[in-house]
N, CA, C and O atoms as a Maestro MAE file, in Angstrom:
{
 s_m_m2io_version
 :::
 2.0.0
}

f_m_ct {
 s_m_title
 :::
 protein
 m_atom[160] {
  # First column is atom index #
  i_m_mmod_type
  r_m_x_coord
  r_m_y_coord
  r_m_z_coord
  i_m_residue_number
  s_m_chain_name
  s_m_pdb_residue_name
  s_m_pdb_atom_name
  i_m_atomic_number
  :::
  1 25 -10.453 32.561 -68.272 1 A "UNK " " N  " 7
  2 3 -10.648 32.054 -66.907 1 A "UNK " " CA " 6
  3 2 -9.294 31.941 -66.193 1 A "UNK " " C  " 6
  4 15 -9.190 32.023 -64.969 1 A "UNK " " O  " 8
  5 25 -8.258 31.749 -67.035 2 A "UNK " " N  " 7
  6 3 -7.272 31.358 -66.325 2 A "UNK " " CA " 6
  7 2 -6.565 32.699 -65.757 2 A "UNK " " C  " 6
  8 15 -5.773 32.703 -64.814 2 A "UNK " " O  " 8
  9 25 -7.087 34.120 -66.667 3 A "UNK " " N  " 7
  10 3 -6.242 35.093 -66.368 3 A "UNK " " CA " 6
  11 2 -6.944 35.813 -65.209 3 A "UNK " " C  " 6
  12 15 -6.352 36.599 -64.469 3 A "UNK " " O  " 8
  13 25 -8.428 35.453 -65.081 4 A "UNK " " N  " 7
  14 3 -9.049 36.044 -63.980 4 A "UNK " " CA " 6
  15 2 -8.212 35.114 -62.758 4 A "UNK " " C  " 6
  16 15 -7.613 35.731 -61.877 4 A "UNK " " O  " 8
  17 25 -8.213 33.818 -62.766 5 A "UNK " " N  " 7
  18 3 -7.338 33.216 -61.565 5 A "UNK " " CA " 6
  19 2 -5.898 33.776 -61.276 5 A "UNK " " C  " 6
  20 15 -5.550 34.031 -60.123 5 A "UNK " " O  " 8
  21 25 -5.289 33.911 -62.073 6 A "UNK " " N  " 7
  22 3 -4.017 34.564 -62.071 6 A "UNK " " CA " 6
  23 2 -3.997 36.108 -61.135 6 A "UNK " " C  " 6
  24 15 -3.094 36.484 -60.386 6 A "UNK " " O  " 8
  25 25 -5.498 36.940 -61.508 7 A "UNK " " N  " 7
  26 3 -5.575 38.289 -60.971 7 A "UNK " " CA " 6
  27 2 -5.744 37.916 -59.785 7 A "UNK " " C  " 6
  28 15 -5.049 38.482 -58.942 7 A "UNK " " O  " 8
  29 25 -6.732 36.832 -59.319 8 A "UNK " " N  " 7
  30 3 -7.469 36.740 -58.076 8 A "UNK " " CA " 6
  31 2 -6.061 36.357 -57.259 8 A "UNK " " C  " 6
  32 15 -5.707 37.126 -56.365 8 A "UNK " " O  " 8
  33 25 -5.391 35.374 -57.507 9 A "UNK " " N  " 7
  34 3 -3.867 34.928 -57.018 9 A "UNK " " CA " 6
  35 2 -2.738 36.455 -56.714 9 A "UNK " " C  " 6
  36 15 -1.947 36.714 -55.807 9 A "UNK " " O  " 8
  37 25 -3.053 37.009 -57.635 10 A "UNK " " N  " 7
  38 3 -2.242 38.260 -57.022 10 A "UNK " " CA " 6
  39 2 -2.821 39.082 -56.015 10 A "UNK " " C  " 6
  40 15 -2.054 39.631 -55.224 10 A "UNK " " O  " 8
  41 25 -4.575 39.335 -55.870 11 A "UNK " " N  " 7
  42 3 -4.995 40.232 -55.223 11 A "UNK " " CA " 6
  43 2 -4.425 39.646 -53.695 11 A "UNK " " C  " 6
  44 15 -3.722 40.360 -52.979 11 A "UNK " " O  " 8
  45 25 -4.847 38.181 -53.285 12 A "UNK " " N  " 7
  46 3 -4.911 37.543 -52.407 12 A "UNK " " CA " 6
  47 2 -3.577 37.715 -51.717 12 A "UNK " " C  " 6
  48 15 -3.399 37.969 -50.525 12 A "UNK " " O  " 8
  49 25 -2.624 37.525 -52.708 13 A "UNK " " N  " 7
  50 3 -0.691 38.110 -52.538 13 A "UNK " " CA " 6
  51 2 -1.103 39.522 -51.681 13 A "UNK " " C  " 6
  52 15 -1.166 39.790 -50.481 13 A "UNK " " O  " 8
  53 25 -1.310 40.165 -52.742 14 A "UNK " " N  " 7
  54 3 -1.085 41.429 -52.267 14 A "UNK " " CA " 6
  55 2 -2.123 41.690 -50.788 14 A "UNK " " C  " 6
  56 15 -1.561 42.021 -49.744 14 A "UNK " " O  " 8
  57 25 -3.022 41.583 -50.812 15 A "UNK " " N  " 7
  58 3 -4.062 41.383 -49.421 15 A "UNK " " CA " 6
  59 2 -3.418 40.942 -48.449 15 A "UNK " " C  " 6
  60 15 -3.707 41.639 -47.476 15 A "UNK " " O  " 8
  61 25 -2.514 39.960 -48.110 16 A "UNK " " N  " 7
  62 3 -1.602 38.382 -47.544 16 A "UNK " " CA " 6
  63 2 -0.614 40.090 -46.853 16 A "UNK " " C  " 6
  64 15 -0.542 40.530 -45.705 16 A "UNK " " O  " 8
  65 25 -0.093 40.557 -48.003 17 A "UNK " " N  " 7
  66 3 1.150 41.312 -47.781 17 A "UNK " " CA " 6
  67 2 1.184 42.508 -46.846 17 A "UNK " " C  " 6
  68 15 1.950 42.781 -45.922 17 A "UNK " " O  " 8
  69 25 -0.424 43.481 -47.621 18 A "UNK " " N  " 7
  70 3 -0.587 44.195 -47.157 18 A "UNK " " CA " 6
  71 2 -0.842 43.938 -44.982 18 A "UNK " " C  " 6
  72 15 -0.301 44.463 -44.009 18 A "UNK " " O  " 8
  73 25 -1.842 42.964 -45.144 19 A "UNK " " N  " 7
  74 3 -1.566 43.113 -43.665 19 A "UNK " " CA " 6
  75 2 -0.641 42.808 -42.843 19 A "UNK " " C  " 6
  76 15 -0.461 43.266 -41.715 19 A "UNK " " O  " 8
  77 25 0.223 41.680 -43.656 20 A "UNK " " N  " 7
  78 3 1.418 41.400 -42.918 20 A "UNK " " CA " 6
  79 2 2.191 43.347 -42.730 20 A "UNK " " C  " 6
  80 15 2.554 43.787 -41.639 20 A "UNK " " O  " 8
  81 25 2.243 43.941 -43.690 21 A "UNK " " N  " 7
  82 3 2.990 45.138 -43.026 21 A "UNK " " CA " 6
  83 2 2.605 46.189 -42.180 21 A "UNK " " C  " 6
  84 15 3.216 47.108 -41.635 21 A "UNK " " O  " 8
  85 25 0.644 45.571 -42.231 22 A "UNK " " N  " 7
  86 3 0.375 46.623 -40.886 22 A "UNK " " CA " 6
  87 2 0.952 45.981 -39.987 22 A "UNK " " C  " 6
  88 15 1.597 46.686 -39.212 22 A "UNK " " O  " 8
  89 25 0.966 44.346 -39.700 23 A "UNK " " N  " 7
  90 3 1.701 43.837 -38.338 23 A "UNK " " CA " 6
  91 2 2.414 44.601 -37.970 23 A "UNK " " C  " 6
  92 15 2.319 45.314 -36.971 23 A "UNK " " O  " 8
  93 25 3.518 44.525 -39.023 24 A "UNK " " N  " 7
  94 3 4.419 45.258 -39.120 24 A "UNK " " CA " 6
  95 2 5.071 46.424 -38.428 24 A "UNK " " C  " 6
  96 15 6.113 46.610 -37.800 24 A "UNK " " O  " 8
  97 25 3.954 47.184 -38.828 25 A "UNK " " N  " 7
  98 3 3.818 49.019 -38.720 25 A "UNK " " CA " 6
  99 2 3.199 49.131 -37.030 25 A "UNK " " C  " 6
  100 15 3.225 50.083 -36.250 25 A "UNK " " O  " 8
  101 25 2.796 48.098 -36.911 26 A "UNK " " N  " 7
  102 3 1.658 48.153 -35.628 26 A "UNK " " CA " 6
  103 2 2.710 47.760 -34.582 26 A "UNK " " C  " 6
  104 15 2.704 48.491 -33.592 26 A "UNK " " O  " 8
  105 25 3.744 46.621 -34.581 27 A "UNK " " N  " 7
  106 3 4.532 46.214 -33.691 27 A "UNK " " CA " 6
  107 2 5.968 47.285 -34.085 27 A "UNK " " C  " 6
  108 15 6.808 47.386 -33.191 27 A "UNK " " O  " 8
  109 25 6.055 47.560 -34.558 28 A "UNK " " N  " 7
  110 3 6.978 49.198 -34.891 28 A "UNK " " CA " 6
  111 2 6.496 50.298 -33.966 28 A "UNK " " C  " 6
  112 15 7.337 50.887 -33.288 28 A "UNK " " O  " 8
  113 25 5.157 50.641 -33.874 29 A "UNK " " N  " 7
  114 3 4.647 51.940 -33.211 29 A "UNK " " CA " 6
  115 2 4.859 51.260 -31.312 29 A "UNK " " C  " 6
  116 15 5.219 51.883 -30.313 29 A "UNK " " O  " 8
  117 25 4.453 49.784 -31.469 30 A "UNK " " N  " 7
  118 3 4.450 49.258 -29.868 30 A "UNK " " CA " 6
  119 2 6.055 49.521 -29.483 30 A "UNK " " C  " 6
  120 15 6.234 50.448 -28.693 30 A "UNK " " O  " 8
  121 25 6.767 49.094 -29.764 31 A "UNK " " N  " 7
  122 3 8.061 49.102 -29.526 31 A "UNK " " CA " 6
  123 2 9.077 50.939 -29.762 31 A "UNK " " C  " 6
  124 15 10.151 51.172 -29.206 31 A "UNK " " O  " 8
  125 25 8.546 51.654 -30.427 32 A "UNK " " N  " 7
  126 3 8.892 53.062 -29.975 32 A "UNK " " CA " 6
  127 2 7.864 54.073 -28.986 32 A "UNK " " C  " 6
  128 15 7.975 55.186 -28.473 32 A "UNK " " O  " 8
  129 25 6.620 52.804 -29.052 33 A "UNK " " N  " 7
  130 3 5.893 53.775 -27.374 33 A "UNK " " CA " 6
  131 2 6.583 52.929 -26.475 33 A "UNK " " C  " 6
  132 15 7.206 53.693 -25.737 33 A "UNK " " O  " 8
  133 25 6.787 51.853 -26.168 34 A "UNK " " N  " 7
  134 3 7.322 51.200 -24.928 34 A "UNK " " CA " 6
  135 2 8.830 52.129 -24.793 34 A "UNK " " C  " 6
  136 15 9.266 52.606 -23.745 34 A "UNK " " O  " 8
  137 25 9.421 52.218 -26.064 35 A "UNK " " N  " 7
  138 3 11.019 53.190 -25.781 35 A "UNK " " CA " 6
  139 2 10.495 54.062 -24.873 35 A "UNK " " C  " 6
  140 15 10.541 53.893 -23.655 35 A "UNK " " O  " 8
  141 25 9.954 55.069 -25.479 36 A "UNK " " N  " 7
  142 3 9.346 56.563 -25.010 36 A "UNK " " CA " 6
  143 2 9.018 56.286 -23.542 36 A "UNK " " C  " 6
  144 15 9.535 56.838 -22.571 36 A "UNK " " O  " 8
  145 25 8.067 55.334 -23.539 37 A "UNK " " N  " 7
  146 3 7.680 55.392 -21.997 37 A "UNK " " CA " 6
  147 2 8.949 54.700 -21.208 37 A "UNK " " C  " 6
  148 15 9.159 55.269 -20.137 37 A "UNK " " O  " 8
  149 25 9.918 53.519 -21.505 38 A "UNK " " N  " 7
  150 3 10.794 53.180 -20.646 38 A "UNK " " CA " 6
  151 2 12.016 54.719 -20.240 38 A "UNK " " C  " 6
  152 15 12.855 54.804 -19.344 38 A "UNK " " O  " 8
  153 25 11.597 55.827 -21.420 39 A "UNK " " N  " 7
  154 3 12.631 57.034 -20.985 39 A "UNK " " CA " 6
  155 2 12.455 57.948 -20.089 39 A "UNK " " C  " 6
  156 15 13.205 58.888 -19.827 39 A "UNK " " O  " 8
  157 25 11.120 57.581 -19.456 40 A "UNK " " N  " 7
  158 3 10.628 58.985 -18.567 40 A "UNK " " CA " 6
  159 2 11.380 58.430 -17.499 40 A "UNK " " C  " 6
  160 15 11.449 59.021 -16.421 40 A "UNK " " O  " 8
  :::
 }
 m_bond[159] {
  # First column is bond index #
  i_m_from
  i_m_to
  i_m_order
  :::
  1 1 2 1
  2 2 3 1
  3 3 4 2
  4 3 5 1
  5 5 6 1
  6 6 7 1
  7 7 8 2
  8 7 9 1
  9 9 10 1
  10 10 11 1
  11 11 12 2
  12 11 13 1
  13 13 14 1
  14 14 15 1
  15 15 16 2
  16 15 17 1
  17 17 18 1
  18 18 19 1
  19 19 20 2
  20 19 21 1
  21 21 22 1
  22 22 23 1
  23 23 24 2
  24 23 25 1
  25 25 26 1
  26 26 27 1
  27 27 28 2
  28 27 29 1
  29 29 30 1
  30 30 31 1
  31 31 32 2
  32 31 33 1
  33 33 34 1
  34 34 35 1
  35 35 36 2
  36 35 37 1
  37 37 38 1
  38 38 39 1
  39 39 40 2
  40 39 41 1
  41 41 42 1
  42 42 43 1
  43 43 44 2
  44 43 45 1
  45 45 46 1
  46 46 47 1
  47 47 48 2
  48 47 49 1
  49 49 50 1
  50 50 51 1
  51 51 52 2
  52 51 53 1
  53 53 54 1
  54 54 55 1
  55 55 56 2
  56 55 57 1
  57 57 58 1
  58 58 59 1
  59 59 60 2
  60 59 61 1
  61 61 62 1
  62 62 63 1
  63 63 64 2
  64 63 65 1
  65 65 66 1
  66 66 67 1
  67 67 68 2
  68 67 69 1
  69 69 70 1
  70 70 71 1
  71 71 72 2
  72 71 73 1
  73 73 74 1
  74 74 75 1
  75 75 76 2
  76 75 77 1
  77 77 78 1
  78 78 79 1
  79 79 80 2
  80 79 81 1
  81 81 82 1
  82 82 83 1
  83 83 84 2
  84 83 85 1
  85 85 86 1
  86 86 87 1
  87 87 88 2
  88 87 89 1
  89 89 90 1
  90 90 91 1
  91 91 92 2
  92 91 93 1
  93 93 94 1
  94 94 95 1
  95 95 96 2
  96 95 97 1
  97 97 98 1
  98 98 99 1
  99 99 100 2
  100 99 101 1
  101 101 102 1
  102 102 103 1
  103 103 104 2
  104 103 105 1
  105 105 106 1
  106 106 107 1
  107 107 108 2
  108 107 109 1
  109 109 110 1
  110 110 111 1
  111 111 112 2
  112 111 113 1
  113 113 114 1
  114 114 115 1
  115 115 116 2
  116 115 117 1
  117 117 118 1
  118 118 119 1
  119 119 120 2
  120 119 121 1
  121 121 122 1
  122 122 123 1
  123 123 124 2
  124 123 125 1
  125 125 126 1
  126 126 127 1
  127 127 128 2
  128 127 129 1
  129 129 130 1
  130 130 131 1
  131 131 132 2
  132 131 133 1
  133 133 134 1
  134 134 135 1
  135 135 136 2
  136 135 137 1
  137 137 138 1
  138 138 139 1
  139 139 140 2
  140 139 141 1
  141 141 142 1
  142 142 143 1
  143 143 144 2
  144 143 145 1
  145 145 146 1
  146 146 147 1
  147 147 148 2
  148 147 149 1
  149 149 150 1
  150 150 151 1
  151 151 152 2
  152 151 153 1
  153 153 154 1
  154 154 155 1
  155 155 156 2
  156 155 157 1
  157 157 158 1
  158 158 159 1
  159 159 160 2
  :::
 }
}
C-alpha cells in the first residue's frame, strides 16, 4: 500500500509538472507571436 502511494505521489508530481510546462510552452509561443507581429 505504501508503494502504490508513493507511485500515485509521483504520477501527481509528474501531472503538476507536466502542465506547468505546457504553461510554459504556451506563454513561449504568445510572446514570439506578439515579437513577429510587433515586427511588421
Amino acid at each position: 500500500m505504501e508503494l502504490s502511494a508513493k507511485d500515485d505521489l509521483l504520477k501527481s508530481y509528474l501531472d503538476s509538472h507536466k502542465s506547468r510546462a505546457d504553461r510554459l510552452a504556451v506563454c513561449i509561443i504568445n510572446v514570439m507571436g506578439s515579437m513577429v507581429f510587433y515586427q511588421r
